[in-house]
Residue, then its C-alpha position, 0 to 999 in steps of 0.5 A: x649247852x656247850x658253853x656250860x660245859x666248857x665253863x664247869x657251870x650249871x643251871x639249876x631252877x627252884x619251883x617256889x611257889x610249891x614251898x610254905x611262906x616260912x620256907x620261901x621267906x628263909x630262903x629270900x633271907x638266905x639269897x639276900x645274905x648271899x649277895x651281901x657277902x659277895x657270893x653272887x657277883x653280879x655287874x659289869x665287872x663280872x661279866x653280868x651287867x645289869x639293865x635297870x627300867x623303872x615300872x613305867x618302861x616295864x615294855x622297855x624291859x620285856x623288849x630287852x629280854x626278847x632281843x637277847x640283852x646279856x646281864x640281867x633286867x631289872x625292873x624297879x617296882x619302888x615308888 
């Protein structure tokens, strides 16, 4: 928490499965929009790196998570 001070940041979290489809998929637009134009920087340059595992190391991924892997995981659920 001191740390977000120190930053100026904040977490903030959404509860979207309480939303209409309509509503949820505006939004998914929106975020995709979002990180198109580079609002989110996301990546090793921007202090967030990003930990990719193909669905079959699913259990790779949630490891991962559990042992505190700064950045984001990623599971790539395309065939």
């Amino acid at each position: 928490m001191g740390q977000n001070m120190v930053l100026n940041t904040r977490l903030q979290f959404l509860v979207l499965y309480t939303a209409g489809p309509q509503a949820r998929a505006a939004d998914v637009e929106d975020v995709a929009v979002a990180i198109r134009d580079g609002a989110l920087p996301v990546g090793e340059e921007h202090g967030l790196p990003l930990h990719r595992f193909p669905l079959h190391r699913t259990a790779d991924a949630h490891r991962a998570v559990e042992t505190g892997v700064v950045g984001k995981v990623l599971v790539d659920v395309t065939p």
